[in-house]
N, C-alpha and C positions, 0 to 999 in steps of 0.2 A: 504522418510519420516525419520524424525530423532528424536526418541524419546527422548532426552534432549532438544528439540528445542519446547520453548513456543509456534509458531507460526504452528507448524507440529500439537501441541497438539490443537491448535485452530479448525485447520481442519479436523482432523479425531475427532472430537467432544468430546475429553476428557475432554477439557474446555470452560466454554461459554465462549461467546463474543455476543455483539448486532451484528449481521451479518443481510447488507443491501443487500447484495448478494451473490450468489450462483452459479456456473456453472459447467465443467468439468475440467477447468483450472485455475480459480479462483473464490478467494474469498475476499468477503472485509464488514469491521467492522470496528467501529466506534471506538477509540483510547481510551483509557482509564484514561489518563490525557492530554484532549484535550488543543490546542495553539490557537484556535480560537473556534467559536462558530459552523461553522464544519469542522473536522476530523478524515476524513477515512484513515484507509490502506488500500491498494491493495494489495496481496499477490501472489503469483503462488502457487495452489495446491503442486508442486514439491517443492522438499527442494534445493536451490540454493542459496549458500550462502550472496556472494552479487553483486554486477555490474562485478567484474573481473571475476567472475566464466560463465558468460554467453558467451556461444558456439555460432555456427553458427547454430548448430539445436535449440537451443530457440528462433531465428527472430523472428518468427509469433505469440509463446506466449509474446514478448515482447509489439508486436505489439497490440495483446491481451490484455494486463493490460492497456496500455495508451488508446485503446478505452473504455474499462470501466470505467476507471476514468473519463474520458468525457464525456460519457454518468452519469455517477454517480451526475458531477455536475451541470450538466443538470437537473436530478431528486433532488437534494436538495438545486434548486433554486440559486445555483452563477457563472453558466453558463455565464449572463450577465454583474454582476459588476463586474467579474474575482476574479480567483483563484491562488493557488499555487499548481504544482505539484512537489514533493521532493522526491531524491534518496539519501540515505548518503551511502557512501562507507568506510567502517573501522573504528576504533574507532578513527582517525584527525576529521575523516568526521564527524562524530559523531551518527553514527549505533551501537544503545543499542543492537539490537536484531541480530543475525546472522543468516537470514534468509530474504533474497532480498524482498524490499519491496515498494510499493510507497506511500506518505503522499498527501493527498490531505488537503488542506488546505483553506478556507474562509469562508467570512460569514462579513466578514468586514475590511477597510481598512486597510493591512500589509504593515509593514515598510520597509524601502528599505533595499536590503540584500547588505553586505560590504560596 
């Protein structure tokens, strides 16, 4: 936990967020200046800052968040037309928040990326 970290403050409930989910390892809520008509983040409870910092003992949480996501878009319906799942890594990548995360993204038809 990293008390300067918005997304640390999300989870230990200092701050709200519309949270569509809840477990022991994660958590996921709905973005706050949404790119489509839905998006979530995924989060890992643990404060990990972004894709380089991930060990070999995170596998099974990693594995963790992209099933939720999957099942999330399953539950808000863009399972079928498809989705976007998004990792940024660093501020090129364009990761506002330092705190690993995944954007789930749909709800209707996204542009081609590059």
């Amino acid at each position: 936990m990293n008390k300067d970290c918005v997304f640390c403050r999300i989870v230990s409930g200092e701050l709200p967020s519309d949270t569509i989910y809840r477990d022991s390892e994660v958590i996921a809520f709905r973005d706050i200046h949404p790119q489509a008509p839905t998006h979530v983040l995924i989060i890992p409870r643990e404060h990990i800052l972004a894709p380089a910092d991930i060990g070999a003992e995170h596998q099974s949480l990693m594995g963790r968040l992209v099933y939720v996501a999957c099942e999330l878009a399953k539950s808000e319906g863009i399972s079928e037309s498809g989705y976007r799942l998004i990792v940024c890594s660093g501020s090129d990548g364009g990761q506002e928040v330092p705190h690993l995360h995944f954007h789930l993204i749909g709800g209707h038809r996204l542009g081609k990326l590059v």
